[in-house]
C-alpha positions as CSV (number, residue, x, y, z in Angstrom):
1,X,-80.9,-13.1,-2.3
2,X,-78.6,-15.9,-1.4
3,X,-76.0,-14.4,-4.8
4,X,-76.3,-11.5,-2.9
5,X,-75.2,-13.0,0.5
6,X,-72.5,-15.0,-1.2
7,X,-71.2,-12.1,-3.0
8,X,-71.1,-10.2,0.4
9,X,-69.2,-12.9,1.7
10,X,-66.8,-13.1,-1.2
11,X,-65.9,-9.3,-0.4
12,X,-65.6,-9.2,3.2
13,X,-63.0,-12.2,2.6
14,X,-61.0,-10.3,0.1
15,X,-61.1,-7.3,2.1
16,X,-59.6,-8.8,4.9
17,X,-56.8,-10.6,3.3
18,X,-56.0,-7.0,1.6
19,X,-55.9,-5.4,5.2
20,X,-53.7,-8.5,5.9
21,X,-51.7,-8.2,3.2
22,X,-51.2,-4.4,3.5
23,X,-50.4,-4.9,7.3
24,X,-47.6,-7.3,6.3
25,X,-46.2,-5.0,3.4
26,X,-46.1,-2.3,6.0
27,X,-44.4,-4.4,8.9
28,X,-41.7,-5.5,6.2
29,X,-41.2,-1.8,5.1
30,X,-40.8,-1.1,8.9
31,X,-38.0,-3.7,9.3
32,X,-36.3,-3.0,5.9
33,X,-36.2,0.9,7.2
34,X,-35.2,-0.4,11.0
35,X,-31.8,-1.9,9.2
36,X,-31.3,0.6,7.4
37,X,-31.0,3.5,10.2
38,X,-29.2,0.3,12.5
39,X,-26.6,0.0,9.7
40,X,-26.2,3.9,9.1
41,X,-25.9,4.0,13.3
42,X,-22.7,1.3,12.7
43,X,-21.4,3.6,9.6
44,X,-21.3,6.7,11.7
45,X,-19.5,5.1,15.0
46,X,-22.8,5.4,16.7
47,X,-22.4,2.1,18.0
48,X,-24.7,2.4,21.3
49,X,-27.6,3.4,19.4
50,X,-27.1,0.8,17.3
51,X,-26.9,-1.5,19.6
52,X,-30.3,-0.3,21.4
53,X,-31.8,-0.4,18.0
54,X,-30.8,-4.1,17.0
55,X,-32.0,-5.7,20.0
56,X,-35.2,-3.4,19.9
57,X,-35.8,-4.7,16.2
58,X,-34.8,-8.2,17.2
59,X,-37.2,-8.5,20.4
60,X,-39.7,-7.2,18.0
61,X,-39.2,-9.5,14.8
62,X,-42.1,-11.9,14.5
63,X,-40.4,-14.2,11.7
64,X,-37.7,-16.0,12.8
65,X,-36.4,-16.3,9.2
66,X,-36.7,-12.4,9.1
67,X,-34.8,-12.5,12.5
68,X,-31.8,-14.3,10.8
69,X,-31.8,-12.2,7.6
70,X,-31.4,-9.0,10.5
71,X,-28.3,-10.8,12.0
72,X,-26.8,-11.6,9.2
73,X,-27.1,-7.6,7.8
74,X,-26.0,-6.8,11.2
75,X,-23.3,-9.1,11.0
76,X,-21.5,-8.1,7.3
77,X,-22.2,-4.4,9.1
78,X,-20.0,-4.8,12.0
79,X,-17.4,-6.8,10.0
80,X,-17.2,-4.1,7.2
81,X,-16.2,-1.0,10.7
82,X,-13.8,-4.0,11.6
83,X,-15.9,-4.8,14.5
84,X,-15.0,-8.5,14.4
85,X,-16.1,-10.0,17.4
86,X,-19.7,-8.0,17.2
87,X,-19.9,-9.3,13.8
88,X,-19.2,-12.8,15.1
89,X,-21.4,-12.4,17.6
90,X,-24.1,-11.8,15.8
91,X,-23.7,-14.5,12.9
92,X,-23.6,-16.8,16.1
93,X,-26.8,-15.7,17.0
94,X,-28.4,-16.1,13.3
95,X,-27.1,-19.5,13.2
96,X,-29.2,-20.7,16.6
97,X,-32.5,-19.8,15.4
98,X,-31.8,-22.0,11.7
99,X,-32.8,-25.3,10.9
100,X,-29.7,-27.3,8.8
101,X,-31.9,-26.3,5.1
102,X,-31.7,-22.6,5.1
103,X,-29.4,-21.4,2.1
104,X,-28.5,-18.7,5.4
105,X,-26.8,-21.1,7.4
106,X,-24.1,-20.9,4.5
107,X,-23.7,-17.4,4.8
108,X,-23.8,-16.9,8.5
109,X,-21.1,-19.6,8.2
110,X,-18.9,-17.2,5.8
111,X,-19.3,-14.7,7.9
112,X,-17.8,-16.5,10.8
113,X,-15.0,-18.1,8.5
114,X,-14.4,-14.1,7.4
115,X,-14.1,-12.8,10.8
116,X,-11.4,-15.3,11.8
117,X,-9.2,-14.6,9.0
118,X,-9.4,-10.6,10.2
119,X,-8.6,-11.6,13.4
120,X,-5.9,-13.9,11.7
121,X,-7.3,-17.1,13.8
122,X,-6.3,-18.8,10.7
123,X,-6.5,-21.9,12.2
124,X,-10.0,-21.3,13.4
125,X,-11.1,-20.3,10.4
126,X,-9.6,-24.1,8.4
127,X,-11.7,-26.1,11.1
128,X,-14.9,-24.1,10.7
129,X,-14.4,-24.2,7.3
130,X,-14.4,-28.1,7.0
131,X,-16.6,-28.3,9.8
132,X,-19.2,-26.6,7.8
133,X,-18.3,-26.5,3.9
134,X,-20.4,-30.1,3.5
135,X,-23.6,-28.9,4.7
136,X,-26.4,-28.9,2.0
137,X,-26.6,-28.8,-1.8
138,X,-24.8,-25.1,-2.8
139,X,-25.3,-22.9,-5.9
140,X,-22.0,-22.5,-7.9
141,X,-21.7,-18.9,-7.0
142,X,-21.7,-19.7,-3.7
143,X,-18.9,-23.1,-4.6
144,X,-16.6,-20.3,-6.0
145,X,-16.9,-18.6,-2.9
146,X,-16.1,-21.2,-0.4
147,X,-13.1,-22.6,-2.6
148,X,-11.7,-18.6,-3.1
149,X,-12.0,-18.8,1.4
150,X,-10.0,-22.0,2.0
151,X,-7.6,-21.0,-0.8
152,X,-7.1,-17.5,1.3
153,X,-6.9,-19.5,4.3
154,X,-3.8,-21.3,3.3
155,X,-2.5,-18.4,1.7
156,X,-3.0,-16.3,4.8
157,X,-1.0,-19.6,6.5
158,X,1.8,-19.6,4.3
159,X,0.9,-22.8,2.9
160,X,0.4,-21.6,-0.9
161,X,0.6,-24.5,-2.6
162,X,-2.4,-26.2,-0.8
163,X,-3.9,-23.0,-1.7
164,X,-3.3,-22.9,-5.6
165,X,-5.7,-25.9,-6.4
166,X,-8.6,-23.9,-4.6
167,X,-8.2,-20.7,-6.5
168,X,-8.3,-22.8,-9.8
169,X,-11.6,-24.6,-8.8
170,X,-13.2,-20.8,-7.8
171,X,-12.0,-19.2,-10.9
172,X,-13.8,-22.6,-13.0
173,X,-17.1,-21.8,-11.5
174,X,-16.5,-17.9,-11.4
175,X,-16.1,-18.3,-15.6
176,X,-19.0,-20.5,-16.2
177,X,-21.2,-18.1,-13.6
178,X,-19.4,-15.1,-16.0
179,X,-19.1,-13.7,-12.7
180,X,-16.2,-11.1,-13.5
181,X,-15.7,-9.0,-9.8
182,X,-15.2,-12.2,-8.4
183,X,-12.4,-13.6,-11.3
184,X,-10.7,-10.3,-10.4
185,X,-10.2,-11.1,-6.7
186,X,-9.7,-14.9,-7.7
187,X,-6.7,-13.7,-10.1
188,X,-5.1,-11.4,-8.0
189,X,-5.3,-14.0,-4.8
190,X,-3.9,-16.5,-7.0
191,X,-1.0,-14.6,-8.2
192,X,0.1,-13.7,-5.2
193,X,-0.3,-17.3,-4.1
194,X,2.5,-17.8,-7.4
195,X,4.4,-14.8,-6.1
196,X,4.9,-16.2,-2.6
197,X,6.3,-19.3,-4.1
198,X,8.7,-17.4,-6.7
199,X,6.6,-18.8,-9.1
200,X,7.3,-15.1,-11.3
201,X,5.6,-15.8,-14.8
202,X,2.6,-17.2,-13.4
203,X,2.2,-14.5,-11.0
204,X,2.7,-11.8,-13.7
205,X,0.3,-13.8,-16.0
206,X,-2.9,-13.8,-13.3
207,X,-2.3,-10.5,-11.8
208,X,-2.2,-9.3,-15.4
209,X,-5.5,-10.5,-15.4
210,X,-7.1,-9.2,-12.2
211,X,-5.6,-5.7,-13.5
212,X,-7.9,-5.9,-16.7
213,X,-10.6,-6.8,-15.4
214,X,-10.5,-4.3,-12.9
215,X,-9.7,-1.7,-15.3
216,X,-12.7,-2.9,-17.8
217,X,-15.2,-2.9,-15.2
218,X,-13.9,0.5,-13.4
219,X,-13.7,-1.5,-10.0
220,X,-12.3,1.6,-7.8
221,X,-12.4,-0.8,-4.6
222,X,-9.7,-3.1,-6.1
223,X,-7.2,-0.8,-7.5
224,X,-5.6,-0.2,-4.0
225,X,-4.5,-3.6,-3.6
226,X,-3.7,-5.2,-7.3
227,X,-1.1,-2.0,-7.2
228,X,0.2,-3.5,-3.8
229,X,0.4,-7.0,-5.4
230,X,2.0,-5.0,-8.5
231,X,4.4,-3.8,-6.0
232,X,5.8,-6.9,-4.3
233,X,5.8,-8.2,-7.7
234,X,8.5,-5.8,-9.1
235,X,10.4,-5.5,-5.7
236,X,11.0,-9.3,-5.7
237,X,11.9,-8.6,-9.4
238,X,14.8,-6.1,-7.9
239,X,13.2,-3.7,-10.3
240,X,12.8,-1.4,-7.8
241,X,11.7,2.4,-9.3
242,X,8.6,0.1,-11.4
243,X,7.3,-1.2,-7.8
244,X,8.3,2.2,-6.3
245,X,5.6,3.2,-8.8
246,X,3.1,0.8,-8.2
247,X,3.6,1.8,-4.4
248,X,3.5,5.6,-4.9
249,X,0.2,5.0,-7.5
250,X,-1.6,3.4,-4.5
251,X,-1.0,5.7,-1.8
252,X,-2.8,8.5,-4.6
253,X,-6.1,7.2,-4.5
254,X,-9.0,8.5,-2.3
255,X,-8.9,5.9,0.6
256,X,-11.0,7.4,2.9
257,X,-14.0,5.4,2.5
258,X,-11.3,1.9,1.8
259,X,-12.6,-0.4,5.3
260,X,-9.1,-1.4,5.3
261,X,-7.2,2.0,4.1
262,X,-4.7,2.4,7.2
263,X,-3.6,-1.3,5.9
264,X,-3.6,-0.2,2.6
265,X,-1.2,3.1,3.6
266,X,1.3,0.9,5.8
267,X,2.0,-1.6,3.3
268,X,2.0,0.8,0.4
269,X,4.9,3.2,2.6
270,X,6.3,-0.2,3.5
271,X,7.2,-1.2,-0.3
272,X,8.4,2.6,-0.9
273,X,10.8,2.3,2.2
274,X,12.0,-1.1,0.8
275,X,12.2,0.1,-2.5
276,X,14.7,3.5,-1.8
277,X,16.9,1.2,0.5
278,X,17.5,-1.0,-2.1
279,X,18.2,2.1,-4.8
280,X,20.2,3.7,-2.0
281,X,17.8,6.9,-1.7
282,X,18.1,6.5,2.3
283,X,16.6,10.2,2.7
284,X,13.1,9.0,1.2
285,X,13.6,5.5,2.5
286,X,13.7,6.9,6.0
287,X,10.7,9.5,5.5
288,X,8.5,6.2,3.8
289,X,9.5,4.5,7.5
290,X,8.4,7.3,9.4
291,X,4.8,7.0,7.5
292,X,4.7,3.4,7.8
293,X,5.2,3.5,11.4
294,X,3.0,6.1,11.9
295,X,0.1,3.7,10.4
296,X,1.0,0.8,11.9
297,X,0.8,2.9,15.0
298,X,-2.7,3.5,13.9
299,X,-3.4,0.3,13.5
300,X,-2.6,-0.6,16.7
301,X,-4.2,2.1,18.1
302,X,-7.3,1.1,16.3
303,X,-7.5,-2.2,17.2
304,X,-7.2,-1.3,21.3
305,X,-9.8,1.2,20.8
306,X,-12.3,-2.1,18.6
307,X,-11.4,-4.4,21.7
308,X,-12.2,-1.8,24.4
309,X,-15.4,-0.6,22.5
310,X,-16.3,-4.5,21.6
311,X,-15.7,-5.7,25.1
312,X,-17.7,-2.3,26.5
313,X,-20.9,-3.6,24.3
314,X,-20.4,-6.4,25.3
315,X,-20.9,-5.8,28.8
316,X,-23.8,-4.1,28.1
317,X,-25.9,-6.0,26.0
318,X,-25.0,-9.0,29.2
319,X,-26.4,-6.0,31.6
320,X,-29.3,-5.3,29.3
321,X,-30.3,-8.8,29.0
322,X,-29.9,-9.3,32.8
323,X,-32.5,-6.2,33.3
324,X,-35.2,-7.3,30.2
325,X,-34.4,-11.1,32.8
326,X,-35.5,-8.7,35.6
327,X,-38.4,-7.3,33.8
328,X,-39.9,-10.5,32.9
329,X,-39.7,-11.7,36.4
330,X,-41.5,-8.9,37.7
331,X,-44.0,-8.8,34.7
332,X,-44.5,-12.5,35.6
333,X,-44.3,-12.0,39.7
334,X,-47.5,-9.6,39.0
335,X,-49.5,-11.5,36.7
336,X,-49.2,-14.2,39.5
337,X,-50.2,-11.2,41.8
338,X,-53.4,-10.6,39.9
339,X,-54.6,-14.0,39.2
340,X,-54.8,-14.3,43.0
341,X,-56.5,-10.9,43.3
342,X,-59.0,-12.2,40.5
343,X,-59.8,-15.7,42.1
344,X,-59.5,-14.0,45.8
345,X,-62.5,-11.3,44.2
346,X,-64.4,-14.1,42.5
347,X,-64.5,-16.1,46.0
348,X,-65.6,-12.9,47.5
349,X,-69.2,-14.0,45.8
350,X,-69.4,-17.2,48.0
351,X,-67.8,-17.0,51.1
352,X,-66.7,-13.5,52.1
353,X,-65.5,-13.6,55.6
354,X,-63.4,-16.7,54.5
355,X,-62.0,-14.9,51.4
356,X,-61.3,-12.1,53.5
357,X,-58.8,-14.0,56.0
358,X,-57.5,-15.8,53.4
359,X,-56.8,-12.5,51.1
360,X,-55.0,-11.1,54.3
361,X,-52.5,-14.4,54.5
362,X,-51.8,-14.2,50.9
363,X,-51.5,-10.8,50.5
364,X,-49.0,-10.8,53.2
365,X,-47.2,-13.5,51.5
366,X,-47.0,-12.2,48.0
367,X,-45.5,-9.0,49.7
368,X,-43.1,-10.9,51.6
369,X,-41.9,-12.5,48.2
370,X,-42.0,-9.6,46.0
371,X,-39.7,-7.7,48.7
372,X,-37.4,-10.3,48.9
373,X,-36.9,-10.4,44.9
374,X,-36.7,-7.1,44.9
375,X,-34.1,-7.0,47.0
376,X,-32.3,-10.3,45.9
377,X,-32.5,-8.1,42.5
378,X,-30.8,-5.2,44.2
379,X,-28.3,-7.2,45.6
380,X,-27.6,-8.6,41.9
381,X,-27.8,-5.0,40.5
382,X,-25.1,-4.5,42.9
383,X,-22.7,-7.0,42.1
384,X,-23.2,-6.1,38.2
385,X,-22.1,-2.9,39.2
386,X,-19.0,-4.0,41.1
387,X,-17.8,-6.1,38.6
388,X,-18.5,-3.5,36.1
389,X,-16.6,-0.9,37.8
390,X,-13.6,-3.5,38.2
391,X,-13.4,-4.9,34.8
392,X,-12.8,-1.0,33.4
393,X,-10.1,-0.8,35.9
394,X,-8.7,-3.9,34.8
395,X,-9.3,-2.8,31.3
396,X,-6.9,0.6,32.1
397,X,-4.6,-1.1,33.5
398,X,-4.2,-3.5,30.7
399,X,-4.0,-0.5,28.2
400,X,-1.2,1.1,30.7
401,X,0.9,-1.5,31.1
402,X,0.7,-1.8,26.5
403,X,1.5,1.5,26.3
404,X,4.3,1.6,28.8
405,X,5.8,-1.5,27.2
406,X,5.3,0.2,23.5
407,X,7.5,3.4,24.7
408,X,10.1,1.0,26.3
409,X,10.8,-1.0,23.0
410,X,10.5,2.2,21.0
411,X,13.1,3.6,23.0
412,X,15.1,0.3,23.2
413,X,15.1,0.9,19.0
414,X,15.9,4.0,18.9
415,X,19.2,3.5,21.4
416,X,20.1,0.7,19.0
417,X,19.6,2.8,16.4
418,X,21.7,5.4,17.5
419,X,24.3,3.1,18.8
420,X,25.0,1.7,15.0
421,X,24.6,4.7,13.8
422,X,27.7,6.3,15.9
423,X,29.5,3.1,15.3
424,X,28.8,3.9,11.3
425,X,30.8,7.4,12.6
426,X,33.7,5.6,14.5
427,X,34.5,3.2,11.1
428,X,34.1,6.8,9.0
429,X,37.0,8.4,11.5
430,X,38.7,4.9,11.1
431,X,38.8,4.7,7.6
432,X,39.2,8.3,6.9
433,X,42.7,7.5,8.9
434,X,43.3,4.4,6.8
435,X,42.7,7.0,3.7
436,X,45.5,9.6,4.7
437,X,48.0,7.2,5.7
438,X,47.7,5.1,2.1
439,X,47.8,8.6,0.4
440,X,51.0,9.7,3.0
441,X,52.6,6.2,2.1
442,X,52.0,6.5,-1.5
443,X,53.4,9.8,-1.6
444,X,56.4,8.6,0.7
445,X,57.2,5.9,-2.4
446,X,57.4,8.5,-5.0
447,X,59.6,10.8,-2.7
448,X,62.5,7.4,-2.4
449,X,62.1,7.5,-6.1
450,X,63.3,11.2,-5.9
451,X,66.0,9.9,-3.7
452,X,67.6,8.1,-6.1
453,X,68.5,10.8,-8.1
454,X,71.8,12.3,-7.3
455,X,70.6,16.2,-7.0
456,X,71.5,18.0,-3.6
457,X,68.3,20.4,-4.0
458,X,66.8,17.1,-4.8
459,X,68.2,15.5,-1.6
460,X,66.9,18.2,1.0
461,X,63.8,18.7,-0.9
462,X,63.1,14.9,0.2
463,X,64.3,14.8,3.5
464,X,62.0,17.7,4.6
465,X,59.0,16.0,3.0
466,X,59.8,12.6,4.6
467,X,60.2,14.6,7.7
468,X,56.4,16.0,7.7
469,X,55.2,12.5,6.4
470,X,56.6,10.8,9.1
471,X,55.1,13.5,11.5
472,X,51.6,12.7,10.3
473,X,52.3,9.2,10.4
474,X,52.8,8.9,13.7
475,X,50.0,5.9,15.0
476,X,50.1,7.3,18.4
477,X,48.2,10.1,17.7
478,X,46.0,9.3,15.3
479,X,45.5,6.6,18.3
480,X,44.4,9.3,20.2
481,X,42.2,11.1,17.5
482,X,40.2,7.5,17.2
483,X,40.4,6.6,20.9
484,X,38.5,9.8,21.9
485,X,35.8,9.7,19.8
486,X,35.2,5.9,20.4
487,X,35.3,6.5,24.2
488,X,32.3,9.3,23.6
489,X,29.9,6.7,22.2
490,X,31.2,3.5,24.3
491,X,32.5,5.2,27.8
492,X,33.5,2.0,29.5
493,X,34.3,-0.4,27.1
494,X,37.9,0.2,27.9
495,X,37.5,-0.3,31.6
496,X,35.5,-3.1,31.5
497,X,38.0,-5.4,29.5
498,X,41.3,-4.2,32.1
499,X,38.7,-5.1,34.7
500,X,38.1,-8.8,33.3
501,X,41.3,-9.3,31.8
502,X,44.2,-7.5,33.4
503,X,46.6,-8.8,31.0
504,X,45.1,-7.4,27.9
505,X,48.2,-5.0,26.1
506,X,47.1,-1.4,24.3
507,X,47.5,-3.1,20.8
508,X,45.5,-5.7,21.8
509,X,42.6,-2.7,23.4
510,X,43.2,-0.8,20.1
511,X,42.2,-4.5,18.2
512,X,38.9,-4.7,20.1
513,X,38.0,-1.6,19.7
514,X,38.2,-2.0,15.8
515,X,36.5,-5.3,15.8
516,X,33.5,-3.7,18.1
517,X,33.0,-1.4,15.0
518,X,33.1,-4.1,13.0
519,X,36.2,-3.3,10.8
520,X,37.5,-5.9,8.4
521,X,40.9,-7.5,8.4
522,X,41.7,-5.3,5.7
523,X,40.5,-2.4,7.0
524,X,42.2,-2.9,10.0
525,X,45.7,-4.0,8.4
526,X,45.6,-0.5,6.5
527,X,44.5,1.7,9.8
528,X,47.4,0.3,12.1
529,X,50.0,-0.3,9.0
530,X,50.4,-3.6,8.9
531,X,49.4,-6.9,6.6
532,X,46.3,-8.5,6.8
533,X,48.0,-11.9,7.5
534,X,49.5,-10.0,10.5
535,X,45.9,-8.7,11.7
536,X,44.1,-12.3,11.4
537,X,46.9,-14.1,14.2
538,X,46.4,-11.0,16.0
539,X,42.6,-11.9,16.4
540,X,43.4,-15.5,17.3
541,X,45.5,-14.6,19.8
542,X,43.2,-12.4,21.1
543,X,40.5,-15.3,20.9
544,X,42.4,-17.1,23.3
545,X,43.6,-14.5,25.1
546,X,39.8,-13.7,26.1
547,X,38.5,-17.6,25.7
548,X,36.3,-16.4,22.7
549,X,34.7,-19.8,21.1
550,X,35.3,-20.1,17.4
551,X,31.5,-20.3,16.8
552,X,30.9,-16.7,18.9
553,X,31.4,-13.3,16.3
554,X,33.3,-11.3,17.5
555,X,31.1,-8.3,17.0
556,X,27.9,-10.4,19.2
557,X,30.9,-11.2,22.0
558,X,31.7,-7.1,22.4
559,X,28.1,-6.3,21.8
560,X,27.6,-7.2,25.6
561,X,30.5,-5.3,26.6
């Protein structure tokens, strides 16, 4: 009888540590499908139910441990849709709820460090790394990580060399952990790290081996941006069609899934631009512009719309946790309420006339208070509300006063731009001048040669062809031909210079005008006929003529006129 009792025992224990068990297996496959549809929400752009259904799950996590892992899921999330300061602010939140032993406080950490190098607070990101890279005993994959950061850090600062001896430490540990994805970011990093400091062999000796490890292990994510690095490689080499290659190869691949692939585009169309300058193909150069503004317009454009979004979450997750403050008031305001109704009931036993007049004072009181929070908590709704409504205006204005400052500097480019390129026109027209007089002259020197010869057919012959060469070279004119088109594109550059110096002569107009195009000595001595020699006093007597300092261009003093 008692085996039999025992035995009975022994199976109501095991059966309820089964139900136990099975209630915990279930609450985990709960929150492992509650991340999954929150991180789907972020993939999708369906940021406000995602928001609703991260701080649902979080309210409702019973670990803390399991709270932390959800932050941190949340956190790479965010990061990965370039929602940097959502990611950061979630990370923040993992790391309050850890104790200084959790392998998590590392990667919370990264996180942080990761965000503020997207958000190039480069500087930030160096402090919390040294702030942070000391706490607790770390595996060696996670070594190789931290050294690959601080060396991106410096490389992100310009400060390569500090950089070098950190890539060198990650790619130790990355070798012995035969951890090959991460050898191919810690190669290509460190190459370009060699790269920046002209450093060419050693450059072309790790990105050589980033690209085969990439290629052996078919890693589609990192072909994008060893081509890049492949690129500036070549373009610093001046051999310009094998990076126009590498720039043109990158642009090919199916980007649309790339976190970074508006990046990717603008510095791939930024090589290509760079590249047909240099080979003198200005018709593609100009086109690869066009596309590289047009991304970094994106860009731009995506980063106002993150910051607006960001800063509209935000606002209300502070709302929401203002109302769940409200709520828990309230709750609490009517659990108070009921305790009193329970002990005023209870006292009802004893003494009931007593517990009667004492229920009415009470009663009255507790309705007195509950008003009044409820209206202090109107009052608050109110002023949320208010300032609400005039942070969105402040918001639109902000994004107003962007946009209208955008369109003045593009058109401030563009006016320059069409400004040099009509001055380009102007020394075309000039030179073209220069051309037919040399030819006219040259032809002038055979014709004397003629002269020589003592033939009267000869004789006329040459003085009729001097005649017409001397018509075309009259100065004057051509004067005239120049000094109307140049008026068209500078209209009172003339006017300007008899106003502030009266004295100025026409050859001495005719000089400035050639030096505000930017003719040459040369060029100048061939246009007006004269020897170089001759043109260079002429421009120091203008100097002083105009008090021009000898360290002020010529072209920067005329720029203004």
């Amino acid at each position: 009888m008692i085996y039999r009792i025992i035995c009975l025992f022994l199976f109501l224990a095991l059966f309820q540590n089964g139900v136990a068990q099975t209630i915990k297996n279930t609450q985990k496959t709960e929150s492992v499908d509650a991340l999954l549809h929150c991180v789907e929400f972020i993939e999708s752009n369906q940021i406000e139910l995602a928001e609703k259904s991260i701080r649902k799950q979080i309210d409702n996590q019973e670990s803390i441990r399991e709270n932390v892992k959800f932050c941190y899921s949340i956190a790479i999330a965010y990061n990965n849709k370039l929602l940097y300061n959502m990611s950061m602010e979630y990370a923040l939140e993992g790391l309050k709820l850890l104790d200084t032993s959790s392998y998590l406080l590392t990667e919370l950490n990264h996180v942080i460090i990761i965000n503020h190098l997207d958000l190039k607070n480069y500087d930030l990101a160096e402090s919390h790394y040294w702030k942070t890279s000391k706490i607790g005993k770390k595996k060696k994959s996670v070594l190789a990580n931290e050294y690959n950061l601080i060396g991106e850090i410096y490389r992100l600062k310009g400060e390569v060399n500090k950089s070098i001896p950190f890539y060198h430490k990650a790619i130790k540990l990355n070798l012995a952990n035969s951890d090959n994805e991460d050898l191919a970011f810690n190669y290509n990093n460190i190459g370009l790290s060699h790269l920046y400091s002209n450093n060419i062999d050693s450059a072309v000796y790790y990105l050589d081996l980033s690209s085969k490890l990439i290629s052996d292990l078919k890693l589609t994510n990192l072909e994008s941006a060893i081509n890049i690095s492949y690129g500036e490689l070549y373009l610093k080499k001046q051999n310009y069609s094998k990076a126009l290659n590498f720039f043109k190869k990158t642009i090919s691949f199916d980007l649309s899934h790339h976190p970074d692939k508006y990046e990717v585009y603008r510095d791939a169309y930024k090589g290509m631009k760079d590249c047909y300058e240099q080979i003198g193909d200005y018709k593609n150069a100009f086109h690869s512009y066009t596309k590289y503004q047009e991304y970094k317009t994106r860009i731009l454009d995506n980063k106002k719309n993150t910051l607006i979004l960001q800063s509209q979450i935000l606002t209300e997750r502070a709302m929401h946790d203002k109302e769940i403050s409200l709520i828990n008031s309230k709750l609490e305001l009517e659990i108070k309420y009921k305790r009193i109704m329970y002990v005023v009931i209870a006292s009802i036993l004893f003494i009931i006339i007593l517990i009667i007049y004492i229920l009415k004072i009470r009663n009255n009181s507790i309705k007195e208070k509950v008003e009044l929070e409820i209206n202090k908590n109107r009052v608050q709704e109110l002023e949320i509300d208010k300032m609400k409504f005039s942070q969105e205006r402040l918001e639109s204005e902000l994004i107003q006063t962007k946009q209208s400052q955008e369109i003045k500097k593009l058109e401030r480019i563009r006016l320059e731009e069409q400004i040099q390129s009509n001055n380009r026109e102007l020394a075309s027209t000039a030179i073209h001048l220069m051309s037919k007089n040399e030819i006219l002259n040259q032809i002038q020197d055979k014709l004397n040669q003629v002269k020589s010869e003592n033939n009267d057919d000869a004789l006329k012959t040459y003085q009729e062809i001097k005649f017409l060469i001397s018509d075309s070279l009259r100065l004057d004119e051509d004067w005239q031909v120049f000094k109307k088109h140049f008026t068209d594109v500078h209209p009172h550059f003339f006017e300007k210079l008899k106003t502030e110096y009266p004295e100025i002569t026409t050859d001495e107009l005719k000089l400035c005008a050639y030096l505000k195009i930017q003719l040459s000595s040369k060029e100048i001595a061939r246009l007006i006929y004269i020897t170089a020699a001759a043109v260079n006093k002429r421009r120091n007597r203008l100097r002083k003529k105009l008090n021009i300092s000898e360290s002020v261009d010529f072209y920067e003093f005329f720029l203004k006129k």
